[in-house]
Structure formats: structure tokens, C-alpha cells
N, C-alpha and C positions, 0 to 999 in steps of 0.2 A: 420678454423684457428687451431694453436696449437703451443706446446712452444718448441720443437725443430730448433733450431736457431742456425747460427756462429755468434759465438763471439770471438775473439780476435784470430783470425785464427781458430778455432777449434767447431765443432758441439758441441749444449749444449741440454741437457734435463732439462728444466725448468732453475736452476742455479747450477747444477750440467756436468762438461767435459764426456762426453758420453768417453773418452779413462778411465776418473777414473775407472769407475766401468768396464770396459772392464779388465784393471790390477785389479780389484778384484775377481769377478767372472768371467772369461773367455766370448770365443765365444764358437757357436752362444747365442746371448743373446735375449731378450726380453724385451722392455723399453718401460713401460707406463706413459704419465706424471698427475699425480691427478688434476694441476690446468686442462687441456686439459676437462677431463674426466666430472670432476664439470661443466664446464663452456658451453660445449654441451646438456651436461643434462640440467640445468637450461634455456638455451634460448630454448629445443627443448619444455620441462616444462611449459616455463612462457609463450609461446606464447599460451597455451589455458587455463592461470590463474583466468579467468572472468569466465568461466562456469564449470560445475559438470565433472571431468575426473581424470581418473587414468593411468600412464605413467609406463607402462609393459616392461622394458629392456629384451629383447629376450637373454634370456642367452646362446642359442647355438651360438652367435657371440663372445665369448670371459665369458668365466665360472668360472676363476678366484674368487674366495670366496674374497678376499679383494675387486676386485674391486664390485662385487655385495654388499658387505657390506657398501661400501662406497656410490654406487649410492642408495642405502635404506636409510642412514642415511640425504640422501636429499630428500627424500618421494616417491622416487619410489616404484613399484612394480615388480614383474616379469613375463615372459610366459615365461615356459618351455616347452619340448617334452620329458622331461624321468622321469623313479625315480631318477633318478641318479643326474639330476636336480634340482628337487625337494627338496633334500639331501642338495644340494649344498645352494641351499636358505635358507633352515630352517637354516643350519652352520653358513649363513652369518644373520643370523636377522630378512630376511625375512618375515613378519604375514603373515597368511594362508589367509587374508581377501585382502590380496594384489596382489596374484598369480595365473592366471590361466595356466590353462592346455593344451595345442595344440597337434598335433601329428596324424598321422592315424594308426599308431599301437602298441597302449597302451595294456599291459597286465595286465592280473589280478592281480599279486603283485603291478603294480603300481600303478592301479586303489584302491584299498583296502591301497594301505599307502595316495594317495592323499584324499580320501572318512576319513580317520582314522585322517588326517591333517586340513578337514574341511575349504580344498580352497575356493578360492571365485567363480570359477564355472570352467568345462569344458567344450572344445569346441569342440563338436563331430562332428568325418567324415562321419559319413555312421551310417545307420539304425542297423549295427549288431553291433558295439561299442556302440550307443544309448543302446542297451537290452543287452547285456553284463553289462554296469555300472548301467542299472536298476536293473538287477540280484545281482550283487556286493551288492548294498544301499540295499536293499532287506535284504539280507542274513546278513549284518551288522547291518541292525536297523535303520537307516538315510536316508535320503534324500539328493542325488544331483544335485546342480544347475546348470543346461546346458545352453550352447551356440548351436546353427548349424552352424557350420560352413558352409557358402553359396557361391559354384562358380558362381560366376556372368559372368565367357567369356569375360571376357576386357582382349587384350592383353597388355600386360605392357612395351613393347617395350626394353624388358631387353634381358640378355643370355636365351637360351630355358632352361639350368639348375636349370636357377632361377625365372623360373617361375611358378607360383604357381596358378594362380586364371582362367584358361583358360577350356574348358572343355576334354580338350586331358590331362591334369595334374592328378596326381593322389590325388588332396586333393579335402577335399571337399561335397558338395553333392550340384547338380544342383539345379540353382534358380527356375524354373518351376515346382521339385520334394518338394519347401520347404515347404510349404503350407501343404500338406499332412502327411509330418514327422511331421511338428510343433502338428499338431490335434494330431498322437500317440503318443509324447511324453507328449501331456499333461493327456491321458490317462492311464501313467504310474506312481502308485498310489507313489513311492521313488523319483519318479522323478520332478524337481520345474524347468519351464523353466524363464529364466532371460533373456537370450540377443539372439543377432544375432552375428555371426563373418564371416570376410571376409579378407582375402590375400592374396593379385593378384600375389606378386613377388616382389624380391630385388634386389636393385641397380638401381632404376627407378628416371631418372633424369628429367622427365616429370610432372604436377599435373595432366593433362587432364586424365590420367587413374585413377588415384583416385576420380576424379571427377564423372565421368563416372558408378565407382563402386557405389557410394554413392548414386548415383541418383535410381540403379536400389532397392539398398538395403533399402533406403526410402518409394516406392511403395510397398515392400515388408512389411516392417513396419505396413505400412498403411492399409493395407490388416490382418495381423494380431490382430491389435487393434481393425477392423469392425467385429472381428470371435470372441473378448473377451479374446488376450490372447495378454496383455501387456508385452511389452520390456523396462528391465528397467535399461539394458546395451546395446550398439552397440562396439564392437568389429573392429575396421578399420585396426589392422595388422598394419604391418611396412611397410619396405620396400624402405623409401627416399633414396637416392645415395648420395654418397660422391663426392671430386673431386680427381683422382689418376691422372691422367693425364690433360687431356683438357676438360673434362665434367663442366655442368656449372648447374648445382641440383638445385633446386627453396632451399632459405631459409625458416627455419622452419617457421618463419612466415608469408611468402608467401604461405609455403603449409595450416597452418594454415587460414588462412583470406579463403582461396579456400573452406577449409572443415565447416567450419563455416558460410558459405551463403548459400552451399546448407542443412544444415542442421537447415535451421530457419525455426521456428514454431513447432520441435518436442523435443518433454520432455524426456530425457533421461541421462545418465552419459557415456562418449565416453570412451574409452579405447584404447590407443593405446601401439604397439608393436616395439620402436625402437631399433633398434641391433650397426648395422653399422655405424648409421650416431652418435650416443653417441660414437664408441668407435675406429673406424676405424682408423683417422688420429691422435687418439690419441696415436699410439702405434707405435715402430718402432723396424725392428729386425736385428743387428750391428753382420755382420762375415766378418770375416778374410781372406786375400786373402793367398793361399794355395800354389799354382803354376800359372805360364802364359803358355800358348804353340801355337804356330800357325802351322798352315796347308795352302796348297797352295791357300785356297780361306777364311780362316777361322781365326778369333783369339779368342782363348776362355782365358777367368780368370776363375782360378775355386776355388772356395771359399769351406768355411767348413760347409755351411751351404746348405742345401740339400732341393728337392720336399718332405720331411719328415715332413721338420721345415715348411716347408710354401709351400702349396702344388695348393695355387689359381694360379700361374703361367704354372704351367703344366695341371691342370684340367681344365679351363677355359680359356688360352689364355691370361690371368689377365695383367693388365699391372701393375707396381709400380715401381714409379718414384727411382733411386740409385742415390747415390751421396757419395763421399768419405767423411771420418768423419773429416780429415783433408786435405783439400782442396791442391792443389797442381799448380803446372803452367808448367807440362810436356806436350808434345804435346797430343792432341786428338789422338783417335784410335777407330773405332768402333769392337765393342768385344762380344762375348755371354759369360755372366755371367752365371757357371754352378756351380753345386753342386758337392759332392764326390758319390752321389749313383748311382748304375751299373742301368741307365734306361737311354735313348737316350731320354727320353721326363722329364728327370731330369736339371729346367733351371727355374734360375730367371730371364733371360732378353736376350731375342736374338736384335742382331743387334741394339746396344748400343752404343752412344759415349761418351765415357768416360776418364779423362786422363790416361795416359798411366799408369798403375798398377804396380805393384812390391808386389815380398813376403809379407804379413805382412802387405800393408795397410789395415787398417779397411772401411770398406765399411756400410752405410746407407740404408736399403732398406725402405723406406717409406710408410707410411699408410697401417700397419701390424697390426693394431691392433685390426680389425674384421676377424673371419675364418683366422686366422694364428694358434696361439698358439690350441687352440680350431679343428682344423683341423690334427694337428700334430700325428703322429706316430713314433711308433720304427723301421719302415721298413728299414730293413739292418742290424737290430739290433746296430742302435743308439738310443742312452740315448737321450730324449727329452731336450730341450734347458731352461736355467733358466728365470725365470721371475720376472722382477724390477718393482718397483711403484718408484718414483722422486716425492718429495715434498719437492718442494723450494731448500734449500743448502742439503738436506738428501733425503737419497734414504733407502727403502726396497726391501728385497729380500723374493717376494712372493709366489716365487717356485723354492724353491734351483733345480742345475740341476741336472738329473737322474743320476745314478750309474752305470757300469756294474751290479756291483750286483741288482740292482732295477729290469734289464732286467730279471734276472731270479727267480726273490724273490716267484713269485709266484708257478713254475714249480718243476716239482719231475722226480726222476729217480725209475721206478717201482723196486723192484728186480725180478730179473729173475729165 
């Protein structure tokens, strides 16, 4: 669900005219609604309210410090992959008891500012990050608290992009290898092991791969607990799917009720890492139609909003539902929605039907609000696109849009 709606001829974000803020702050825009955002979080939240768990908003799906500050202030936590990340939490609220770490190529400054932050554990990929961050705790004084991350070879029936938990993937360290790491890392005098982590992939509209993983990473468990080395977090990853088109996701609470039968009988605090499915259909990103032009087999609309602003259409094939912000009754036309950047694989929707366009309507693109903003570049050297929050009859503006001058704030001219 989510609260972009027509009302009285016209698209609204929560109760605010999605054209107001358009005559405020221009296109391309970025529109997240906060009731959407709350009300994702709490049902994905309350559906494992009964037992010991912590709700890790994957912040590389949308990074936004308001909105991270706002999923905190309802008891989330986060999993990151950067310092940059990291940065981003601490600004928004974030406690360090609340965050863990993911990634498979963390560097020493970030490992020594997350080790200096005193997260609540990382989840290492591979044996030489293990002795790297035992080196780091070492040479700081501390000890940290690790995950292994464990591919378990379930395929997750997602894009091969997004799949993360197979053993052709690059995350990870093999289930049959964990056993052996688990022993050196407890050998490692900075080193305190805590959990297990595991994830397969995103956009998984399926529970049976989850199920799947859970089963192998249980035996694993159990196997560990007989050698004397208690886990006392399990790490399950994200990963649920949204609906962009015809997809049909198990509800949190169906994937819940799933993760919670195979997990009876063992004592632990579960962890999970939603992105997408908290943030996805809560966002939406509103451009402008620029020009129309046809070609003997072809109609394109080409809008002002680019594979820059929102690049899962062009990388992946992505589908997202369009729809004009104010509704019209011109005839139908199928069209390919394109962007202004010089790239033939620059396109928000091929062979689309949509009514018949003109200059200047404003268009919808729908369920932007995972890996849109967060995905975005200056490639062409455009200024990245502003970012709204909508609550109730008032809206924020939670990242004014970039500048020419922002594109080169950073760059110098040597002299010669």
C-alpha cells in the first residue's frame, strides 16, 4: 500500500497536490510519503513483536538521513556497507548498538571508524577481512563482534544482479567452509563471535528460498553450539519483493509466520535487513514531459528526467508502473518514455500505453523510492534531483536540488 492517490482529478501525496510542490520546487523531483514509510516499517516490525529481534533498514536502498532518522525514531536499526553509511546513521540518530556492518570490501578507515563507533557487530566475507579487522581491534585496543557471513546456494529466483546468496555470487564465504572459519575466529584473541549472517538476494517474491536458507543455517547453528561456540544473533538479510507491476510478495507476516516455525526450538535474537520492501512504494519520482516525437515504427515522450535520476530501468530491465499526475481522456498511444541523456539504453519505459502526452504534463513514475535516489548520478553532468518528505497537509524538502555550481564545488583548475 501507500498514500499516493487521485483525488479530485489530480495525484496527491498523502494530502498534499503532488503539482503543488512540483510549482515549488521544480522537476525531476523525489516524493516520499512518511505515513507510507511508518506504516511499512511497523507492520514489517510488529509482525516478529513476540520474540527477541532487531529490524536493520538496509540503507543503501534509499540513504536519505531524514528518512533514516525517522525509521530510528521507531526503533529501528540499520545495516550499512560504507563509512559513508555509517556517517549517515550516526547524523541521523542511529546507536552504534543498533547497526551492523555488511560489505565485502571494507577498508581500514572504515573498519577503525566502525571498531571507534562500537557497532553492534560485523558481518564478514571472507577469511582476509576476518584478520584485517582482527589486526584493526588489535592495534586499537578493542574487540569486535563478528558475524560470518554464510552462502548457503539457494537460488532466490530474483535478477542474477540481485542475487547475492548462490555460490557463483561474490558475497559471502561457503556453508561447508563455515565451520572451520568459525574455530579461527574464535581463536582470535580481539575477536568476540556473536551471530551468523545470510543473504540470498532482493526482490524475492517467493518465502521457499528463505525457508530453504534458514533450514541450512539452523544445522549450522547446531553444529556450532555442539563445538561450544554460541550464537547469539542470526542475521537473515533482506531481501522481500515489492509489487511494481504484477508481482504478488508474500506479506510480512506470511513471510514472518514462514521464519518463525522453522526457527522453533532455538534461542537467539533474529536480525533482519529490510530495504525495499520499507521504502520502495513509498516513494515516487514526478518529471516533466519535455518533447513528443515519432518515427516510422516508434513514439517516444521524452521527459526530463534521465537513466541518472533513476537508473533500475536501464540496468535491470526494471519495470515501474507511469501514470500522468493529472489524469487526462486523450486517446491511448503506446510510447517509450525516455530521458534527455545521450545513451540509447537511456529509458524509463519502453512500449507503454499511455494517453496521448503533450509538453509539460507532469508524469508519475511509481515505486521509486528503493535504488532510485540512492542509485543516482551526475552522468551528463546533471544536478541530481530534489528530495520531499509529505506529511499530512505539509511537506519537507529533504535534499534541496543540486546546483551547477555543486557539480564542480569539489574540482580545481591546476595552474599551469
Amino acid at each position: 500500500m501507500h498514500h499516493f492517490q487521485y483525488r479530485h482529478g489530480r495525484l496527491y501525496g498523502e494530502d498534499v497536490p503532488v503539482e503543488t510542490i512540483v510549482q515549488d520546487v521544480g522537476t525531476p523531483v523525489y516524493i516520499y510519503s512518511r505515513a507510507t514509510l511508518t506504516h511499512h516499517f511497523q507492520v514489517f516490525d510488529g509482525a516478529f513483536s513476540h520474540i527477541p529481534h532487531l529490524t536493520c533498514y538496509s540503507v543503501k536502498a534509499n540513504s536519505n538521513v531524514a528518512i533514516l532518522a525517522l525509521l530510528g525514531s521507531l526503533g529501528g536499526g540499520v545495516d550499512i556497507v560504507s563509512g559513508g553509511e555509517l556517517f549517515r546513521a550516526r547524523r541521523a540518530g542511529i546507536p552504534p548498538a543498533k547497526i551492523v556492518y555488511s560489505g565485502v570490501g571494507k577498508t581500514r578507515e572504515e573498519i577503525d571508524y566502525a571498531l571507534s563507533e562500537d557497532i553492534l557487530m560485523f558481518n564478514i566475507e571472507s577469511r582476509q577481512e576476518l584478520e584485517a579487522i582482527s589486526q584493526r581491534a588489535q592495534a586499537l585496543g578493542c574487540t569486535a563482534r563478528i558475524a560470518l557471513r554464510v552462502n548457503p546456494d539457494v537460488d532466490p529466483k530474483s535478477h542474477p544482479y540481485i542475487t547475492t546468496g548462490m555460490e557463483k555470487n561474490k558475497f559471502g564465504i561457503r556453508v561447508d567452509e563455515a565451520i572451520e572459519s568459525y574455530r579461527h575466529a574464535t581463536r582470535l584473541p580481539h575477536i568476540k563471535v556473536v551471530g551468523i549472517d545470510c543473504h540470498i538476494g532482493s526482490q524475492l517474491t517467493e518465502i521457499q528460498p528463505f525457508v530453504d536458507a534458514l533450514k541450512r543455517l539452523r544445522i549450522l547453528m547446531e553444529r556450532l553450539h555442539a563445538l561450544g561456540i554460541p550464537i547469539h544473533y542470526l542475521d537473515l538479510g533482506g531481501g522481500l519483493g515489492i509489487t511494481y507491476a504484477d508481482e504478488a510478495p508474500p506479506h510480512p507476516v506470511e513471510y514472518a509466520e514462514a521464519i518463525l516455525k522453522e526457527m522453533n526450538g532455538l534461542s537467539c535474537t533474529l536480525i533482519f535487513e529490510p530495504g525495499r520492501v520499507i521504502v520502495g512504494n513509498a516513494g515516487i519520482l514526478v518529471t516533466r514531459v519535455l518533447y513528443t516525437k515519432s518515427t516510422p515504427t516508434k513514439h517516444f515522450v521524452i521527459v526530463d528526467a534521465g537513466m541518472n535520476d533513476l537508473i533500475r530501468p536501464s540496468l535491470y530491465g526494471a519495470y515501474h508502473h507511469i501514470q500522468p499526475v493529472v489524469p487526462s481522456e486523450r486517446e491511448q498511444e503506446t510510447v517509450d518514455v525516455v530521458g534527455p541523456i545521450c545513451e540509447s539504453g537511456d529509458f524509463l519505459a519502453r512500449e507503454r500505453t499511455l494517453p496521448r502526452l503533450v509538453p509539460r504534463d507532469l508524469l508519475a513514475v511509481m515505486s521509486a523510492g528503493a535504488y532510485g535516489f540512492s542509485m543516482a548520478s551526475n552522468y551528463n553532468s546533471r544536478p541530481r534531483p530534489a528530495e520531499i518528505l509529505v506529511d499530512g497537509k505539509t511537506y519537507h524538502v529533504i535534499r534541496r536540488r543540486e546546483t551547477w555550481d555543486d557539480l564542480v564545488r569539489l574540482e580545481n583548475i591546476p595552474l599551469m
